[in-house]
C-alpha positions as CSV (number, residue, x, y, z in Angstrom):
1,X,28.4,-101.2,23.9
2,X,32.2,-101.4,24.1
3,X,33.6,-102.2,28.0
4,X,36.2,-99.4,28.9
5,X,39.1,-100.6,30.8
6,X,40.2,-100.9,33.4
7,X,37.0,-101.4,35.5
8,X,36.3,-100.0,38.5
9,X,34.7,-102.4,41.0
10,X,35.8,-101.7,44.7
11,X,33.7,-99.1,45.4
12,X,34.2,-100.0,49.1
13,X,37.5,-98.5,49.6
14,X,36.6,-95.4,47.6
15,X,34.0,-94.2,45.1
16,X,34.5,-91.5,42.2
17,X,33.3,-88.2,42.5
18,X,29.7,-87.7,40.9
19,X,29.4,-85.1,38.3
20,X,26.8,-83.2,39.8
21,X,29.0,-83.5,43.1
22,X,31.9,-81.9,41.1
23,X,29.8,-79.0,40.2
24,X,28.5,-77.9,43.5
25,X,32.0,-77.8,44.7
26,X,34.0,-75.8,41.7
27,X,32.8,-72.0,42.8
28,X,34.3,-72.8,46.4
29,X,37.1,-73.3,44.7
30,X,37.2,-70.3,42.2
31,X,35.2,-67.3,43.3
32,X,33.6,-68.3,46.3
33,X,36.5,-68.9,48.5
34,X,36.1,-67.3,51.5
35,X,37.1,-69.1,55.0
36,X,33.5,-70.2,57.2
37,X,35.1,-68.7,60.1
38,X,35.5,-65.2,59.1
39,X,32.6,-63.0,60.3
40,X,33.2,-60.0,58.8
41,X,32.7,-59.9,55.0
42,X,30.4,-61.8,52.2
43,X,32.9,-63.8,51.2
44,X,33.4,-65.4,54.9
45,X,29.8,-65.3,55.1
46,X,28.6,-67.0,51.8
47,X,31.3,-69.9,53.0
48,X,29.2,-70.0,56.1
49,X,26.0,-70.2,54.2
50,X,27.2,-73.0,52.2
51,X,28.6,-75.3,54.7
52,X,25.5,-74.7,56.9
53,X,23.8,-75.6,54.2
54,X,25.5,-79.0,53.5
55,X,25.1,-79.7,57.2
56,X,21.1,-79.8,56.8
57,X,22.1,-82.3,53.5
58,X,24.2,-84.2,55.7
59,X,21.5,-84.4,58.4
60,X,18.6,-84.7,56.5
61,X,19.8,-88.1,55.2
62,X,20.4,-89.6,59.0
63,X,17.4,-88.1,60.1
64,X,19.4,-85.2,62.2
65,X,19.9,-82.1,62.6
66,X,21.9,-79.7,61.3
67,X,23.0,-78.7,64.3
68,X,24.1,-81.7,64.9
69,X,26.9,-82.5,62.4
70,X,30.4,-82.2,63.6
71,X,32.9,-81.6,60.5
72,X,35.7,-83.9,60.0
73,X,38.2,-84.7,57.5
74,X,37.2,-88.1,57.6
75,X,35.8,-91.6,58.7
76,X,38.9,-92.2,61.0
77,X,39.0,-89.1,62.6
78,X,35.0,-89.4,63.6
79,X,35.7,-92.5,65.0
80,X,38.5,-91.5,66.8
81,X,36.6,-88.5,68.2
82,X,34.0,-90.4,69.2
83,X,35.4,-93.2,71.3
84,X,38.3,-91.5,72.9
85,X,36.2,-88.1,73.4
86,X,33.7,-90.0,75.1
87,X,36.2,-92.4,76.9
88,X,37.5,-89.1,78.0
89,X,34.6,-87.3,78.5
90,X,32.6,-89.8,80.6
91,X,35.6,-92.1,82.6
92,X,34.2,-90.9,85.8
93,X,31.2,-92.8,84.9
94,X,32.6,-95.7,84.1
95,X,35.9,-97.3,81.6
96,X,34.4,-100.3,79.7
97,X,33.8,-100.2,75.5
98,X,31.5,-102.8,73.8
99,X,32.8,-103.0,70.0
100,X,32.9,-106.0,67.9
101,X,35.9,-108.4,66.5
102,X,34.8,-107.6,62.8
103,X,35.1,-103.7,63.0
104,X,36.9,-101.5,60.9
105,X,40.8,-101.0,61.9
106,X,40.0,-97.3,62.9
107,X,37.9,-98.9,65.7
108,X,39.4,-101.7,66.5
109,X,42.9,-99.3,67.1
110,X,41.9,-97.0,69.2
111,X,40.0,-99.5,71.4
112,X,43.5,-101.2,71.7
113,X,44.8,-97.5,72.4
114,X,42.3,-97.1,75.4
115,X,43.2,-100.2,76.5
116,X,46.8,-99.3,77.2
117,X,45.3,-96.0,78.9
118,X,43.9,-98.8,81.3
119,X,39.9,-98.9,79.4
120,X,38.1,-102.6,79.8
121,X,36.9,-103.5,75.8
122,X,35.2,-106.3,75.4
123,X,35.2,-107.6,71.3
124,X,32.0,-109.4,70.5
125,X,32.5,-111.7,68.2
126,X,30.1,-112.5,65.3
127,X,28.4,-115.9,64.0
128,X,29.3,-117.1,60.2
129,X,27.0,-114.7,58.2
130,X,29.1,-111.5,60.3
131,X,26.2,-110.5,62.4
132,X,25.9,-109.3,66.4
133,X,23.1,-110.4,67.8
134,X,21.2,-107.6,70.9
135,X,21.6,-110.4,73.0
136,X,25.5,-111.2,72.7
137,X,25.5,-106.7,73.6
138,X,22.9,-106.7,76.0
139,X,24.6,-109.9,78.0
140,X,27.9,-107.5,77.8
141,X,26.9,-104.6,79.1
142,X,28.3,-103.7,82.6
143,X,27.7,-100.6,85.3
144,X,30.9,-100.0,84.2
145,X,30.2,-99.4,80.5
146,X,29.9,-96.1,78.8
147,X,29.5,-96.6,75.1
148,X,29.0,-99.8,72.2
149,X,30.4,-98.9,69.3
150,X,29.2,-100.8,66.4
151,X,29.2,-100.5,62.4
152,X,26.3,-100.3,60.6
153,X,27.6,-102.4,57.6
154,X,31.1,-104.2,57.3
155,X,33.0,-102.8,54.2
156,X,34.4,-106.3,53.5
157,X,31.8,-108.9,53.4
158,X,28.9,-106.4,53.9
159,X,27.0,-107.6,56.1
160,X,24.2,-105.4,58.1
161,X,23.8,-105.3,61.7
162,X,20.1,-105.4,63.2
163,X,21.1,-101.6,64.5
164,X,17.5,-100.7,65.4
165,X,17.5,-103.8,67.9
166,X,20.8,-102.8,69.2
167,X,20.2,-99.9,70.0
168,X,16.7,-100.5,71.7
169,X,19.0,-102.6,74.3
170,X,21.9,-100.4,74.3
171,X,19.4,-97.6,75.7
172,X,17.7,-99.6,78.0
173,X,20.5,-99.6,80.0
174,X,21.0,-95.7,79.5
175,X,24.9,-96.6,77.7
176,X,25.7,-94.5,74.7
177,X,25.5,-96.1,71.1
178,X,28.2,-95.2,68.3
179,X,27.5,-96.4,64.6
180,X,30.0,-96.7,62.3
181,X,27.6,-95.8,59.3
182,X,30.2,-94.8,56.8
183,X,29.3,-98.3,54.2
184,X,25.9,-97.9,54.9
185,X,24.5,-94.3,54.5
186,X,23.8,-93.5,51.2
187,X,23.0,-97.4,50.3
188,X,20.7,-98.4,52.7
189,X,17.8,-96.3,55.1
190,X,19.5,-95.4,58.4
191,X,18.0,-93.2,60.7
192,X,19.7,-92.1,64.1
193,X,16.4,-91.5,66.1
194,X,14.6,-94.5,65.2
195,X,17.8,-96.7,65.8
196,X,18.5,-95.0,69.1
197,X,21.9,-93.8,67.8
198,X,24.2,-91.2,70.0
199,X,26.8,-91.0,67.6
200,X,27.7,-91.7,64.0
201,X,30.5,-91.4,61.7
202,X,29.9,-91.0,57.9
203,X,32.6,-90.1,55.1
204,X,31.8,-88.6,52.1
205,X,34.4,-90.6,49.4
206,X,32.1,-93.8,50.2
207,X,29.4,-92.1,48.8
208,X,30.3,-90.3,45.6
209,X,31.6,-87.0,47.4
210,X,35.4,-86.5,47.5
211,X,38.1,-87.9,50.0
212,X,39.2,-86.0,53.1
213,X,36.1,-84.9,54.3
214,X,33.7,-86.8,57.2
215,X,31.3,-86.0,59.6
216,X,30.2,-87.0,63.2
217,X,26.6,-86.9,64.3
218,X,26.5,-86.1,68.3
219,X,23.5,-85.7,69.6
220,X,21.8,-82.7,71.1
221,X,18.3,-84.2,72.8
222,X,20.0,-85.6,75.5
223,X,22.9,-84.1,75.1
224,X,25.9,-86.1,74.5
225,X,29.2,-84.8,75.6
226,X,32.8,-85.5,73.8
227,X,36.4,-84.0,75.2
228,X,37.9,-82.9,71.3
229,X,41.2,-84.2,69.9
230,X,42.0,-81.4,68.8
231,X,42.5,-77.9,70.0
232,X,42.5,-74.9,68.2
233,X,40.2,-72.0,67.4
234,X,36.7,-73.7,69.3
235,X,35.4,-74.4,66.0
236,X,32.5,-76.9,65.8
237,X,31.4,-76.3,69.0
238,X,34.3,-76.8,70.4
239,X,34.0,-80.0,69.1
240,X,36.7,-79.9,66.4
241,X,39.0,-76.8,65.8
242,X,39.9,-76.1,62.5
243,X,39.6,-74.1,59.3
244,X,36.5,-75.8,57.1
245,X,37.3,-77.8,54.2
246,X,34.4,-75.5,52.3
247,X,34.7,-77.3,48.6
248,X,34.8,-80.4,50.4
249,X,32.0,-79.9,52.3
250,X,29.4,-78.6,49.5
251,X,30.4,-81.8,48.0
252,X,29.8,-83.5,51.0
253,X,26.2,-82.2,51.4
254,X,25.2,-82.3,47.8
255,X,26.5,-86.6,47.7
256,X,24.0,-87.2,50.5
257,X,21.1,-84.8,48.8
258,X,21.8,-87.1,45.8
259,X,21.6,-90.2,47.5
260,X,18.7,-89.7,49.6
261,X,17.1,-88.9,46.5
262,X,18.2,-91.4,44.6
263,X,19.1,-94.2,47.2
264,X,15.9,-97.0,46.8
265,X,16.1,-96.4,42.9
266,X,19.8,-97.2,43.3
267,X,19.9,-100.0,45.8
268,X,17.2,-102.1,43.2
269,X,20.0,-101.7,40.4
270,X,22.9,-102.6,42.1
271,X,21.4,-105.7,43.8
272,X,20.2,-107.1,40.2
273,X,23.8,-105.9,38.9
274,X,25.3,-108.0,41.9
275,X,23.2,-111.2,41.7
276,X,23.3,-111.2,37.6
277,X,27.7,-111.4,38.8
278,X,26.6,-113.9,41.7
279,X,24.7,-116.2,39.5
280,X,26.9,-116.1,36.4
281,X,29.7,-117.1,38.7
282,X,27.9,-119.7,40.3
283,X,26.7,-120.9,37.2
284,X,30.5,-121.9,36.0
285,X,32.3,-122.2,38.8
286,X,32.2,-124.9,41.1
287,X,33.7,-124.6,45.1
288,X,33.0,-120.9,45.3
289,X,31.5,-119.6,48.3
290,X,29.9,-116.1,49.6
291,X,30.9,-114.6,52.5
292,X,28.7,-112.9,54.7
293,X,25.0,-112.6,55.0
294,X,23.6,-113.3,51.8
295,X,19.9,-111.9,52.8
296,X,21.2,-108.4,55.3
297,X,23.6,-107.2,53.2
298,X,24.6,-104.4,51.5
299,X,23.3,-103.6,47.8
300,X,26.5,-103.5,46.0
301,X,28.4,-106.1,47.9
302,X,29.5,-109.5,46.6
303,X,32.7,-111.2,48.8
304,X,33.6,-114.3,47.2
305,X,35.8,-117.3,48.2
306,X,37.4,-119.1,45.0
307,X,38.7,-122.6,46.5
308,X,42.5,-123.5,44.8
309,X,43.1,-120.1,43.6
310,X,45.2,-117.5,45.7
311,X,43.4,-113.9,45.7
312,X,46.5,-112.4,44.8
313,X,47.2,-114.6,42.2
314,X,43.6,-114.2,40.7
315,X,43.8,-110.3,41.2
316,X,47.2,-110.5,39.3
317,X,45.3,-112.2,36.3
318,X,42.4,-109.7,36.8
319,X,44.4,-106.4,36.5
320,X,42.1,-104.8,34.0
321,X,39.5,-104.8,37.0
322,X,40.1,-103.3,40.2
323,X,38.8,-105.3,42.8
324,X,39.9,-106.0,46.5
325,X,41.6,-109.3,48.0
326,X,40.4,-110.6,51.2
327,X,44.2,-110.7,52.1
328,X,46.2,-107.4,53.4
329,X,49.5,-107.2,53.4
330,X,51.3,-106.7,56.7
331,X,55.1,-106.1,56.4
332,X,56.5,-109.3,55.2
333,X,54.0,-111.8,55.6
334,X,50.5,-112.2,53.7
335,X,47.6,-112.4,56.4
336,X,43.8,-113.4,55.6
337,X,41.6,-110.6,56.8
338,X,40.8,-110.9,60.0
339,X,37.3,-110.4,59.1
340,X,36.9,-113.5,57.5
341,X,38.7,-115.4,59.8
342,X,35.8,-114.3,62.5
343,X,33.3,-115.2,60.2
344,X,35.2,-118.9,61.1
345,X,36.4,-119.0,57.7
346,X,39.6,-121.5,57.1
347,X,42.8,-119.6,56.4
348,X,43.1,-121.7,53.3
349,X,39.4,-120.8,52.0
350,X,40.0,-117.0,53.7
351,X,43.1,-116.4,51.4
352,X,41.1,-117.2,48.3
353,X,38.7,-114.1,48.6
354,X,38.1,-111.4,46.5
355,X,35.6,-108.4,47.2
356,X,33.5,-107.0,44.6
357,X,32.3,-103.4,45.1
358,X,29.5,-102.5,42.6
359,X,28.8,-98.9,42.4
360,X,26.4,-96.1,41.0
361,X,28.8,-95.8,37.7
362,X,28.9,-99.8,36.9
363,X,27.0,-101.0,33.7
364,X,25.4,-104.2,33.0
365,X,28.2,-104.6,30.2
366,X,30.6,-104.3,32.7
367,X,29.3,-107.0,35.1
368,X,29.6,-109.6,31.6
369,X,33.0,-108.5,31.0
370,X,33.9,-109.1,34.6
371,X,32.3,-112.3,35.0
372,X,33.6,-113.9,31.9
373,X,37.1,-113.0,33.0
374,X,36.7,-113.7,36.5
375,X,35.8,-117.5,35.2
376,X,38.2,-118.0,32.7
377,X,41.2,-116.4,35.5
378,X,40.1,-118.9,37.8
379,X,39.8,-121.9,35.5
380,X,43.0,-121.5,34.3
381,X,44.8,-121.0,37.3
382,X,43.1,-124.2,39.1
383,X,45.1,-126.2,36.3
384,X,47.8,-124.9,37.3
385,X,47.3,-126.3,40.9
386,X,48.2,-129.9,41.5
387,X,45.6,-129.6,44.8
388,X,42.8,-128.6,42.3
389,X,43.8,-131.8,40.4
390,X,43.5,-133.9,43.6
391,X,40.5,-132.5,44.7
392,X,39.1,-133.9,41.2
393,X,40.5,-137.1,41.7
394,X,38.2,-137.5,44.9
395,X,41.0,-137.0,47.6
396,X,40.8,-135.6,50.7
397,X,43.5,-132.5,50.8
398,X,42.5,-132.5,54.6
399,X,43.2,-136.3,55.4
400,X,46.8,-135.7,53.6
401,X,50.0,-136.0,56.3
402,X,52.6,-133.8,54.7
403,X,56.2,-134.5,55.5
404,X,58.5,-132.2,57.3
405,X,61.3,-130.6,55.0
406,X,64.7,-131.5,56.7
């Protein structure tokens, strides 16, 4: 079977809308395009019917409540309505935030928002496999703290939290829990009562529905209380006023009936798909490393250190694949990802990452193709690295004194 490129393989940052997904969503578009908010004819109500509907689908694979599904346009925006509207919402109670040092930037920026509004935030950090233990958050917690806020699984290295232990401590000491679920659902059994969850964001793009649409889970039984960001026309309970994405919603609910469905069928094929790339790497390629938890992980996920090779430089030579570096870009300067760095991985080793995201639509064809390019790439770029060559040679790169350019 011929390989169609380019590949697709960074199905963290974004996944492509299933067909079936596609489908639901095309009469909201066409003849069913009424607005959910208008009460007064069938084509405001079937619009209500529908996104009702997806809000069971969304809820059903949590194990919530339709009821309790807030409507967002997004991961960022539930997690920015959850920390600030409880930070608002509660600060009589008390003004200090439990995250950790490896969350997403949506989190990690408004905690440094709330901070300048005077909030305490503590960042846990994580051991070398990415992972909070309930100790490190239970020995954090304060009178003064409100709410933890913790991902479920990190997009970049993939690593899993121990959730349900969190938020057994969490509770204990009656402070709110926030998941970031938006990696995890759809790839790997979450469910907000037995992990003692308050609040959750999920987004639909990471899980084969289309971008600009999220939701928040807040829950009902004790009810948990949020101040909204933003104002308007009390939609959502007052939660979050605005006129319903309604095409993006159907979508929304019929990606998370799919994956429920489908999800333990799924996860057994992309963890085969993943360690056939693993071991095929590892099986050419000497000083290559994995990053993050190899045995909690996430299906799909395979973060990979290549020693003497730049990411960028190997994404350059793999530009019929798209896959992600573990280095951003920030204005003028190249930065490792900070998550890897709190793994305590070296800058050197931390700039030599690349992410593989292996998704529903990958073949086993594809996973060949990749890894026979992926070791040729990096073979020919370590002979283009004098350091490579002295490695081989036996010396010690670290033990070398460099001299100052004058």
């Amino acid at each position: 079977m011929a390989v169609k490129i380019p590949i697709f393989m960074d199905n963290h940052s974004t996944t492509p809308v299933d067909p079936r997904v596609l489908d639901a969503m095309l009469p909201y578009f066409r003849e069913d395009f009424g607005n959910a908010a208008s009460r007064n004819h069938p084509f405001g109500w079937k619009a209500e019917k529908a996104t009702e509907l997806a809000r069971e689908q969304v809820g059903a694979i949590i194990g919530a409540s339709g009821k309790e599904i807030v409507w967002t346009s997004g991961a960022t925006e539930s997690i920015n309505l959850a920390i600030k509207g409880v930070a608002e919402f509660y600060h009589e109670k008390g003004n200090h935030i439990i995250t950790g040092q490896t969350e997403h930037k949506a989190t990690l920026d408004t905690c440094k928002r709330l901070e300048k509004q005077g909030l305490q935030v503590t960042y846990l950090p994580v051991d070398k496999e990415g992972l909070i233990s309930p100790e490190q958050v239970a020995a954090a917690i304060t009178d003064k703290t409100i709410l933890v806020a913790l991902m479920l699984a990190n997009n970049e290295v993939g690593s899993v939290h121990p959730i349900k232990a969190i938020g057994e401590v969490v509770k204990a000491r009656g402070v709110l829990f926030f998941v970031d679920a938006v990696q995890g659902v759809g790839k790997i059994p979450f469910d907000v009562n037995d992990c003692k969850v308050d609040l959750a964001a999920i987004s639909a793009h990471k899980m084969y529905g289309p971008k600009g649409v999220g939701a928040l889970y807040v829950r009902r039984k004790p009810r948990v209380r949020l101040t909204a960001l933003i104002d308007g026309g009390g939609h959502e309970r007052g939660m979050r006023s605005g006129t319903l994405n309604v095409p993006g919603i159907v979508g929304f609910g019929k990606a998370c009936e799919l994956a429920k469905a489908e999800m333990f069928e799924e996860a057994a094929r992309l963890t085969q798909m993943r360690d056939r790339l693993k071991d095929k790497l590892f099986a050419a390629l000497p000083e290559i490393y994995i990053n993050g938890s190899w045995e909690h992980r996430l299906p799909g996920n395979l973060n990979i250190s290549f020693a003497y090779v730049e990411g960028e430089g190997l994404m350059m030579a793999l530009k019929d694949v798209a896959v992600s570096s573990g280095s951003a870009c920030t204005s003028a300067s190249l930065e490792p990802s900070y998550v890897l760095r709190a793994l305590g991985i070296g800058e050197e080793l931390a700039h030599t990452s690349i992410r593989f995201g292996i998704g529903r639509f990958n073949t086993v064809e594809e996973i060949d193709y990749v890894a026979d390019h992926v070791i040729k790439s990096v073979n020919r770029l370590r002979e283009l690295s004098p350091l490579w060559e002295m490695a081989q040679e036996g010396i010690d790169l670290k033990s070398i004194s460099w001299a100052a350019e004058h």
